[in-house]
C-alpha positions, -999 to +999 in steps of 0.1 A: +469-811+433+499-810+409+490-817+372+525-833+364+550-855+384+569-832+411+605-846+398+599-835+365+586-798+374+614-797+401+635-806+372+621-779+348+624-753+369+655-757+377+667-758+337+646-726+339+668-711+364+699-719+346+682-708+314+681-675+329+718-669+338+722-684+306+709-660+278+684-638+279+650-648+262+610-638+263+591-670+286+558-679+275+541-712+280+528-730+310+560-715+332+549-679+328+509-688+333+529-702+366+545-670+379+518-652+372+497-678+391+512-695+412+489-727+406+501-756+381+540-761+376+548-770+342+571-801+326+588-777+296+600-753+289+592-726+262+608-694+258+614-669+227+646-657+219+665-643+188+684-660+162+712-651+175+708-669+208+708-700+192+746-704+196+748-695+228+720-721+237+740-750+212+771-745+238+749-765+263+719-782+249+715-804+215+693-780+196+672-794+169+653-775+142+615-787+137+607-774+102+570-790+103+563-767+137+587-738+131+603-739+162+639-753+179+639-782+207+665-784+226+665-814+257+683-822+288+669-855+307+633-853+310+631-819+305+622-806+268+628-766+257+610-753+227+626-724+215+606-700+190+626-670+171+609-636+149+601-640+116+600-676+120+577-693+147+539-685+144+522-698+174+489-681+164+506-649+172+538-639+152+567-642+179+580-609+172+545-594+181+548-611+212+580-592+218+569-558+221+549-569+249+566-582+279+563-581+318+586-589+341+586-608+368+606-623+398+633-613+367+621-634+341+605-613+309+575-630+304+547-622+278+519-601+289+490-617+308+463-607+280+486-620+252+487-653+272+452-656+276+451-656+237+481-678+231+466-702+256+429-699+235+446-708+207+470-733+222+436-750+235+421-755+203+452-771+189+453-794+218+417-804+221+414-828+245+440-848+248+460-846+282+480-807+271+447-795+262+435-799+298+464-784+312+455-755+288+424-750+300+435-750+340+460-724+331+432-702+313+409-705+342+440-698+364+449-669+345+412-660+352+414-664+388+440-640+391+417-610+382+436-591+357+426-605+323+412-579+305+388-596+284+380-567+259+414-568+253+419-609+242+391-608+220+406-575+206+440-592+201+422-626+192+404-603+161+435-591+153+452-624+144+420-638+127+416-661+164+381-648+174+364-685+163+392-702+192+366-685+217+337-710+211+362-742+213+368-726+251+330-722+258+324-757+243+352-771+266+341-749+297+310-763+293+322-803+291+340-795+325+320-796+359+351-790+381+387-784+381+400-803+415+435-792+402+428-759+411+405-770+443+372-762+425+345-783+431+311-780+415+290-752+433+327-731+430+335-740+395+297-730+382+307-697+394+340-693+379+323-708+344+298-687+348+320-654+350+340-667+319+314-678+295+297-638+307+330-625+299+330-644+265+298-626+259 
């Protein structure tokens, strides 16, 4: 079951793609939960890259600066990019923390799984839930799934940016949730997966 209409994701990927010959940048956001995955598709696009990619990125898109959320949008059609840069985005993490640990895959540098998990704890309890916040918490369970979340590690990296307390808005929302049919979990399998986050969790 796809979370968001397949014309949009078809399109998003596909700005992805040309993102990627484009300039080089650091993907985070529902994209990189997806490669790692291989469950939900996502509708944007978010990616870190330096300042000075920023020109090379106005050559194509209209970039915008969004002082209130410390970030750059840039849009084409339906599809919305939301650029962060060092030393000026903080999305729970500093960006340029996030930089010093990348993965890469299919050729894409994408944050490392464990830093996801956290920036997609915190990203939850911004979100609450509303219909983003759900889509957080699917790609936290699928990140979950795929057996290589360290969990020591995400509370250790949570600690260290003063996140720990985003843990309980997970368990509370874990626990409001009987099944995730996105993923194809229905209630006997979900208790089980629950079950194995909230132990994690501790």
């Amino acid at each position: 079951m796809d979370y968001y209409n397949d014309l949009i994701t078809k399109k998003s990927w596909e700005e992805l793609l040309s993102l990627k010959k484009l300039t080089d940048f650091m993907l985070i956001g529902g994209w990189a939960v997806y490669l790692y995955t291989k469950s939900l598709k996502s509708k944007d696009v978010d990616i870190i890259v330096n300042f000075d990619k920023l020109a090379i990125l106005r050559e194509k898109y209209e970039v915008t600066r969004n002082e209130k959320l410390k970030k750059y949008e840039a849009r084409k059609d339906v599809v919305q990019i939301d650029v962060y840069c060092p030393y000026y985005s903080n999305i729970g993490i500093p960006v340029e923390d996030l930089l010093k640990h990348v993965e890469n895959i299919e050729g894409f540098s994408i944050v490392n799984i464990n830093y996801l998990m956290a920036l997609k704890i915190y990203t939850l309890a911004q979100r609450g839930r509303r219909p983003k916040g759900r889509k957080d918490l699917i790609d936290i369970i699928s990140l979950f799934l795929t057996n290589r979340i360290d969990f020591v590690l995400v509370k250790k990296i949570l600690k260290t940016y003063k996140l720990e307390n985003h843990l309980q808005n997970l368990v509370v929302f874990l626990k409001e949730n009987f099944e995730i049919l996105e993923l194809g979990l229905n209630r006997h399998q979900f208790a089980k997966v629950k079950k194995d986050i909230l132990g994690k969790i501790g």
